[in-house]
C-alpha positions, 0 to 999 in steps of 0.5 A: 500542472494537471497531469494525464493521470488528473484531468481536468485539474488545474494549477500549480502544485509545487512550492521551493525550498532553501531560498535564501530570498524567502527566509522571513519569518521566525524558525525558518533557515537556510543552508548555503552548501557552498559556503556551509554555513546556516542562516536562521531566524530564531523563534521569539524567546530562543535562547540561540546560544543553548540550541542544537542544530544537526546537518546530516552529511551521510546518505546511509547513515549505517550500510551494511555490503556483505555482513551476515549474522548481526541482530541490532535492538534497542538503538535510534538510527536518524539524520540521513541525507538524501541526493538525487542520481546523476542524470537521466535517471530522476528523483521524480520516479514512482515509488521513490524508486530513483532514490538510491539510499536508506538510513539502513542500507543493506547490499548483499547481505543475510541475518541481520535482525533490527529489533525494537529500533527506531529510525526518524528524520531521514532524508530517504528509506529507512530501510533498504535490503538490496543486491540478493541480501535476505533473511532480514528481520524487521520486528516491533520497531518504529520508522517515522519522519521519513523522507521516502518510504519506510521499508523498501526490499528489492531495487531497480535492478529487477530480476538480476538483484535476488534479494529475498525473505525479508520480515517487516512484523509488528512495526509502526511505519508512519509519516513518509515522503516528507523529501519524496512524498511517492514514497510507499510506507512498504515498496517491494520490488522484484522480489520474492518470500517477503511477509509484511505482518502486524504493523501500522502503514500510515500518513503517507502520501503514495501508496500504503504497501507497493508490490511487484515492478514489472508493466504486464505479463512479463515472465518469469516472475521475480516477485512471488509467494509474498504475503502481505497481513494483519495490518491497518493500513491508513491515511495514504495519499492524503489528497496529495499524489493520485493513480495509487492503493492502500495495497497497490500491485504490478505484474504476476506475483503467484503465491502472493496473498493480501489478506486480514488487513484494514485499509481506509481512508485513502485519498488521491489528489485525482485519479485513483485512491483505491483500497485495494489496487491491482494494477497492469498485468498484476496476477496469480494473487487472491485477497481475502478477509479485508476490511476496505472502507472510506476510500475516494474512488473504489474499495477495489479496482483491477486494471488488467489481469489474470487469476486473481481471486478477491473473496470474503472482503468488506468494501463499504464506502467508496466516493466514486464507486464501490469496485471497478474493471477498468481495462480488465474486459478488453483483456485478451484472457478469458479468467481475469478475475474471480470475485465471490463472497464479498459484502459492497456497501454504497453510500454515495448513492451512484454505481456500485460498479465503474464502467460500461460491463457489456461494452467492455465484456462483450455479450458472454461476459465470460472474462471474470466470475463473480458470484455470492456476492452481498450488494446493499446501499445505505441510501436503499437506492438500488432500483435502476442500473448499479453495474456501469451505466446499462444493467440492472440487478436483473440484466446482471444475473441475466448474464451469469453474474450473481446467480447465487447472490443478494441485492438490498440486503442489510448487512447487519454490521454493528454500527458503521458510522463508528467504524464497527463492522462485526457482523450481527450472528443473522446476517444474510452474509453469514447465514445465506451466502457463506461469508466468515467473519473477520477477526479485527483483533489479530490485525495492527501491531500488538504489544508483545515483542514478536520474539521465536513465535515470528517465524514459526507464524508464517503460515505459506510464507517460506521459512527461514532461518533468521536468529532471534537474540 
């Protein structure tokens, strides 16, 4: 049924599996796990006697508790199985986080590098580094055809599980939630000096990469100084689950940065399908240098926060709105967010902001800044209220917004409709307000193999000392 999250949406969005009443078309099977024997209707032609057939057995199909020192390359890690925990803990948990398994599961362990390795056909993660482990290695390798998620640092465990420094980079991490669709391509929970760089996120139907596990303002924080960069992050949430971000956020993260990074088309079922999320109590971020586009709801959307700092991104293309602060304002903090230097382009043709902004900010609107920002509409229809339901360009300067800003102003990109956004040299963006062009050639995955450059590019990030072999 429609959720609190989807209203207004109706029906029934489930379908059952290994029944064995419903096996009546050719390929399909079922597994009688009391007697163990498999049923299958073979496809026209298949010669049955010369096909293979594989049931996975095992959870983790490799766990590692305790090992240090190990450097896998060039190996195919597949056919993992998946179970539910025993009750009243749920399969059914945002992020996948009920599962308790991975193909590769790491519990306490350091050093361990997986280097142009594939892991396929899982029946949850493909990997998982939990119970303190750290100085992981992910490096131009390939997760696809997952259960859940791809990569998931860190558990349910919180504060108590330690682990830490991980490297996902130059990796192609697609196709996940085939068992668990809300598992993230990229979960981190609560932990700390992880880079997630160069890699491909995509078709997955939660969120592209899932950082920080704590609801508001809890401290200390244990997921900080985490950088996540240079990746194309697409196709995420596929009309499937709702409330959910290309980069999604929870809780105070100080030091972390989301930045030079390509998020679009992400589309909820419902509610949500935002580019960039950051949602209850996420703080002490900044986001800078992304590229947000075709995205269902907003290229941006802050829940509630604190010192978060959004500047030199493009959002252009939203369905609902182009940003949005939804509970941001009613925020008993008066720093909840720094918004400058970014270009917004609509194109639906509505609001450019979601919400009522002097209702939610009161009369002094001083609960966030935004200033040197570019605001066009491809369809030149911002002449009435684009801020909420009540301001006008004019009562939002009015206000202290903008001041040093521009409305109905081309951006001049080079051809948008063929998702070309270099910004023509005259660009008021550039010549007028301060905007530095974003370098798409350095983001996504590239051919080289990593190798000794990963570590010594990880700019704020902690170093570490992973071996490379």
């Amino acid at each position: 049924p429609g959720s609190f999250v989807d209203p207004g949406t109706t029906g029934r969005r489930f379908y059952l599996e290994n029944v064995k009443e419903g096996l009546d078309e050719q390929t399909e099977w079922y597994a009688d796990r009391t007697t163990g024997i498999i049923y299958y209707i073979p496809a026209s032609g298949q010669d049955i006697s010369t096909s293979e057939a594989l049931v996975a057995s095992a959870n983790n199909v490799i766990s590692f508790n305790g090992a240090s020192y190990i450097t896998f390359t060039n190996i195919i890690v597949s056919h993992g199985d998946w179970s539910c925990p025993a009750p009243p803990t749920s399969c059914g948990s945002q992020a996948a986080s009920g599962l308790s398994s991975a193909a590769l599961a790491l519990n306490s362990s350091s050093f361990i590098t997986f280097k142009q390795i594939t892991v396929t056909q899982t029946g949850s993660f493909g990997i998982w580094a939990y119970q303190g482990s750290h100085d992981i290695l992910v490096d131009g390798s390939v997760l696809t055809d997952l259960g859940a998620g791809g990569v998931r640092i860190g558990s349910n465990a919180g504060s108590v599980d330690g682990t830490r420094d991980v490297m996902v980079n130059n990796s192609h991490i697609t196709e996940g939630g085939k068992v668990a669709p809300e598992g993230p391509g990229i979960f981190i929970q609560a932990s700390s000096y992880n880079t997630i760089q160069y890699n491909e996120i995509a078709h997955f139907f939660y969120t592209g990469v899932s950082l920080g596990w704590t609801w508001g303002y809890q401290t200390p924080s244990n997921a900080h100084d985490n950088i996540i960069r240079f990746n194309e992050i697409y196709d995420i949430g596929r009309g499937v689950l709702s409330d959910m971000g290309g980069v999604y956020s929870l809780g105070i993260s100080p030091g972390s940065s989301v930045h030079d990074n390509i998020i679009h088309d992400v589309v909820s079922f419902g509610y949500g399908g935002w580019g960039l999320y950051t949602d209850e109590g996420s703080s002490d971020m900044t986001y800078y240098n992304n590229l947000v586009y075709n995205t269902k709801a907003a290229g941006f959307n802050q829940h509630y926060g604190i010192n978060n700092t959004i500047s030199n991104n493009i959002f252009y293309g939203s369905g609902w709105f182009d940003a949005s602060i939804t509970n941001g304002a009613y925020d008993s903090h008066n720093n909840s967010l720094v918004f400058e230097r970014n270009i917004v382009v609509m194109t639906n043709g509505t609001h450019l902001f979601a919400d009522d902004w002097q209702q939610r900010s009161g009369t002094t609107f001083n609960k966030f800044s935004f200033d040197y920002n570019l605001y066009y509409d491809t369809q030149h229809n911002l002449t009435g209220p684009m801020f909420g339901a009540s301001l006008s360009w004019q009562g939002w300067q009015a206000q202290g917004q903008d001041i040093h800003g521009l409305v109905n102003r081309d951006p001049m990109f080079v051809d948008p409709p063929s998702y070309n956004f270099n910004l023509s040299p005259n660009s008021p963006a550039i010549k007028e307000l301060g905007f530095v062009p974003i370098d798409y050639e350095r983001i996504g995955p590239h051919d080289n193999d990593g190798g000794d450059d990963v570590l010594e590019d990880q700019g704020s990030a902690k170093k570490t000392s992973i071996p490379i072999v």
